[in-house]
C-alpha positions as CSV (number, residue, x, y, z in Angstrom):
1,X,-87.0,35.1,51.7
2,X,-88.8,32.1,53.0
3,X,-87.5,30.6,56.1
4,X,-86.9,27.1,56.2
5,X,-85.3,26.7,59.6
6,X,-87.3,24.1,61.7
7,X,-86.7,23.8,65.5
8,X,-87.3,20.7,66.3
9,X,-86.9,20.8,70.0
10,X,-89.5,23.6,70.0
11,X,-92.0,21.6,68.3
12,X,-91.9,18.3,70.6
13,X,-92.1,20.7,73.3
14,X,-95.2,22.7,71.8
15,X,-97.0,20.3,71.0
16,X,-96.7,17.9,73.8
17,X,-99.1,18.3,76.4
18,X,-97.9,19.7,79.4
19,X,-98.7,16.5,81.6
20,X,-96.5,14.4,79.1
21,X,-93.6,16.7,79.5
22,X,-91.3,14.9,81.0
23,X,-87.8,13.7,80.0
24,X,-88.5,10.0,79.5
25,X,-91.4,11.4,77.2
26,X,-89.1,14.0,75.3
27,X,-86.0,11.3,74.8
28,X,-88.7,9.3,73.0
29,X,-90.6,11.2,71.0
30,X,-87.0,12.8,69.7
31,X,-86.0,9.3,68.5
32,X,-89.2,9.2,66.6
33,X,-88.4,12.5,65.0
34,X,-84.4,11.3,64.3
35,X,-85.4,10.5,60.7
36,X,-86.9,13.6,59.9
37,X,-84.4,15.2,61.5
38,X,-81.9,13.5,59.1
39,X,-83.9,14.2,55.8
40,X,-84.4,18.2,57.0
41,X,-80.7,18.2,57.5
42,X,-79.5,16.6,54.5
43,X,-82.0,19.1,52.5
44,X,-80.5,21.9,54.1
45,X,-76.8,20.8,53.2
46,X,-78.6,20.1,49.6
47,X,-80.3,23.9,50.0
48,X,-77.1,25.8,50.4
49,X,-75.3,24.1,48.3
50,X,-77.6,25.3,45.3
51,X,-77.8,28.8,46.7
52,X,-74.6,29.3,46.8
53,X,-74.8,27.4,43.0
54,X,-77.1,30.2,42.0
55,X,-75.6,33.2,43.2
56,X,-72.9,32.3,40.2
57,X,-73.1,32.1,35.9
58,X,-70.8,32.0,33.4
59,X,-70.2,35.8,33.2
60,X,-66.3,35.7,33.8
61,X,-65.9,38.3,37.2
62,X,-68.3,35.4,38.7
63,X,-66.5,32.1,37.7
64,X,-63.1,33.7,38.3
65,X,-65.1,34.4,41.9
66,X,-66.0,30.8,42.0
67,X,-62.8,29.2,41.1
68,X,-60.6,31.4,43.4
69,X,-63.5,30.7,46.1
70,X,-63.2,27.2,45.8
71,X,-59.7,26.1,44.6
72,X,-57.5,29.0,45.8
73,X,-59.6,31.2,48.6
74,X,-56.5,32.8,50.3
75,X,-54.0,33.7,47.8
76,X,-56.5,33.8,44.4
77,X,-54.5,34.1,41.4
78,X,-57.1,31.9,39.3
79,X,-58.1,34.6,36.2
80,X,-59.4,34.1,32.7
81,X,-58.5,35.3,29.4
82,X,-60.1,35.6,26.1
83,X,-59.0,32.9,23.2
84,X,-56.6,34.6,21.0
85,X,-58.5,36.0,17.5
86,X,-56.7,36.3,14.4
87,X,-57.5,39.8,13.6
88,X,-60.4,40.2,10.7
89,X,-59.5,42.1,7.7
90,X,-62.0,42.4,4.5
91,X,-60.1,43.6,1.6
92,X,-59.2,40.9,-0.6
93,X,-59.5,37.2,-0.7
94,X,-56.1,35.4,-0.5
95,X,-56.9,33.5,-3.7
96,X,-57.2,37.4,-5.5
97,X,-53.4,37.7,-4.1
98,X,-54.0,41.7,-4.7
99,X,-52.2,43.9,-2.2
100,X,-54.8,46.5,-0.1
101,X,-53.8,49.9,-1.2
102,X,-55.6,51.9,0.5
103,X,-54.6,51.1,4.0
104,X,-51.2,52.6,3.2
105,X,-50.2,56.3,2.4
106,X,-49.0,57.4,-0.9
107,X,-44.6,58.0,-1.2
108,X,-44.4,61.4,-1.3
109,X,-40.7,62.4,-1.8
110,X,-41.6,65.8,0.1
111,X,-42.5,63.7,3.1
112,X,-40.0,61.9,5.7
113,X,-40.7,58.5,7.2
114,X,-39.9,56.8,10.2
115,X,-38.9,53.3,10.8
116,X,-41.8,51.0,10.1
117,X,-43.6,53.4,8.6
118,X,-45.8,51.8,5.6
119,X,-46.6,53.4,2.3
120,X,-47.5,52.3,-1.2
121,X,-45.4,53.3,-4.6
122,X,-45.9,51.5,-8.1
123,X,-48.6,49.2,-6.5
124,X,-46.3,47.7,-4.1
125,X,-46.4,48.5,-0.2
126,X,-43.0,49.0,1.4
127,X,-41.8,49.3,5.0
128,X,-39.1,52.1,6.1
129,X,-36.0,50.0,8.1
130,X,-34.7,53.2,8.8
131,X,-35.5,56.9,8.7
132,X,-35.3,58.8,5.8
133,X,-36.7,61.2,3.6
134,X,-36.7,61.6,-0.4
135,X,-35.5,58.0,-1.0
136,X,-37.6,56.2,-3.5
137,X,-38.4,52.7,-2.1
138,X,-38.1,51.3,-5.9
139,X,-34.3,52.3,-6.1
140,X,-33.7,52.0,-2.4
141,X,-33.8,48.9,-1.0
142,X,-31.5,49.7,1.9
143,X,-33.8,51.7,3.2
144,X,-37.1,50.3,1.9
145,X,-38.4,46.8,1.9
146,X,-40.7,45.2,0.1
147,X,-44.0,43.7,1.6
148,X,-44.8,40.9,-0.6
149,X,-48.3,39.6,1.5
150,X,-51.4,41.6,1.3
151,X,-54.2,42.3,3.0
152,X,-56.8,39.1,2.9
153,X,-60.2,38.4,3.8
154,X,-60.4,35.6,6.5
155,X,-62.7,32.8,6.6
156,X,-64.7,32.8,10.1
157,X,-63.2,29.7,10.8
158,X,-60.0,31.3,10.6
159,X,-60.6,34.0,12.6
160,X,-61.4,32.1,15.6
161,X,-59.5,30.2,18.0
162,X,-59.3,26.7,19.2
163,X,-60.9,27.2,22.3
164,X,-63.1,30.6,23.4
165,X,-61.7,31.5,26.4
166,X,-58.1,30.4,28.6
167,X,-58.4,29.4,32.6
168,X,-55.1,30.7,33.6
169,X,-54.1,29.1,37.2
170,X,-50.9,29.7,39.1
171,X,-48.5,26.6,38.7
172,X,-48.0,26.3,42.6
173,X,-51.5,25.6,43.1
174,X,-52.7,22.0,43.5
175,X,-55.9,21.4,41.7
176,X,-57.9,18.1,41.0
177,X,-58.0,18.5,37.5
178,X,-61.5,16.7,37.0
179,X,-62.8,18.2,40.0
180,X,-61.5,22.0,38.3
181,X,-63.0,20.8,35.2
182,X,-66.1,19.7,36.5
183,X,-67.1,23.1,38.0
184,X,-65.9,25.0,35.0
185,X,-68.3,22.9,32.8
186,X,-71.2,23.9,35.1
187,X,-71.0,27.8,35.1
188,X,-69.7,27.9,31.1
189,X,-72.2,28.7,28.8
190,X,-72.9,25.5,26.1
191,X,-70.9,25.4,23.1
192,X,-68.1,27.4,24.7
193,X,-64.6,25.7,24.7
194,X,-61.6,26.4,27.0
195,X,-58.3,25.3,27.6
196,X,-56.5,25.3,31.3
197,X,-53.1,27.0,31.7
198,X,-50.6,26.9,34.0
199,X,-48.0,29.7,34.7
């Protein structure tokens, strides 16, 4: 890596001549150099700031890093989770308002069933409340109930989220909210959305 560190004693020094070298001669010639000392130092605090920028992206492990780094560097605590998806299923449309079949096991009146179990009899899909075996779910509704929704198709629209991804922060943490904002918006890849949450 290129160094950029300058010494700028070492280079008054160096390039003085040695019958010049004296200190009325150095105090001077470093209070010409005192504005380029000012520029190289505001450069450098310019420098490190975007190397530490660059060592970062929008992959999550490295703005959870970031965020705990800046906001929370002792205790941490600052993690993200995904958006929450509606699950996508491709059977029917809702409009169709046909019940997937073929998810669901057949009755069989051989066959014992647990609570919650699912299966499908007369083209109607039916939940076990309880365990049981040999009880048809058309004449038993004690032990049987009726699921009336099927199994739709989802618009993409539907199955995403308000926002892509959730910044979950501790709610004993003080954060400047503009400030938290602010750096989230620079690592976050465009078009992605996310919602802050305390907790």
């Amino acid at each position: 890596m290129f160094d950029i560190r300058i010494n700028w004693n070492k280079i008054i020094y160096e390039n003085v001549p040695h019958f010049l070298r004296n200190n009325s001669w150095y105090i001077f010639l470093s209070v010409l150099t005192a504005p380029f000392k000012k520029i190289y130092n505001d450069f450098i605090i310019i420098y490190n700031l975007y190397l530490i920028r660059v060592r970062y992206n929008g992959q999550v492990c490295y703005l959870e890093n970031i965020l705990n780094k800046t906001y929370s560097p002792v205790f941490g605590g600052i993690y993200i989770t995904d958006g929450v998806l509606v699950p996508i299923k491709y059977w029917f449309r809702r409009v169709e308002q046909k019940t997937n079949l073929r998810v669901h096991k057949r009755w069989d009146e051989l066959s014992s069933y647990n609570a919650s179990d699912s299966v499908h009899y007369n083209r109607k899909i039916y939940t076990a409340k309880i365990s049981s075996a040999g009880f048809n779910p058309l004449l038993n509704p004690s032990k049987w109930l009726e699921v009336q929704r099927g199994v739709f198709i989802y618009r993409r629209s539907e199955t995403k989220s308000e926002f892509d991804f959730i910044v979950n922060v501790p709610a004993i943490l003080n954060v400047d909210l503009k400030a938290f904002k602010t750096l989230i918006d620079y690592y976050r890849l465009a078009g992605k959305t996310y919602l802050i949450k305390r907790y």
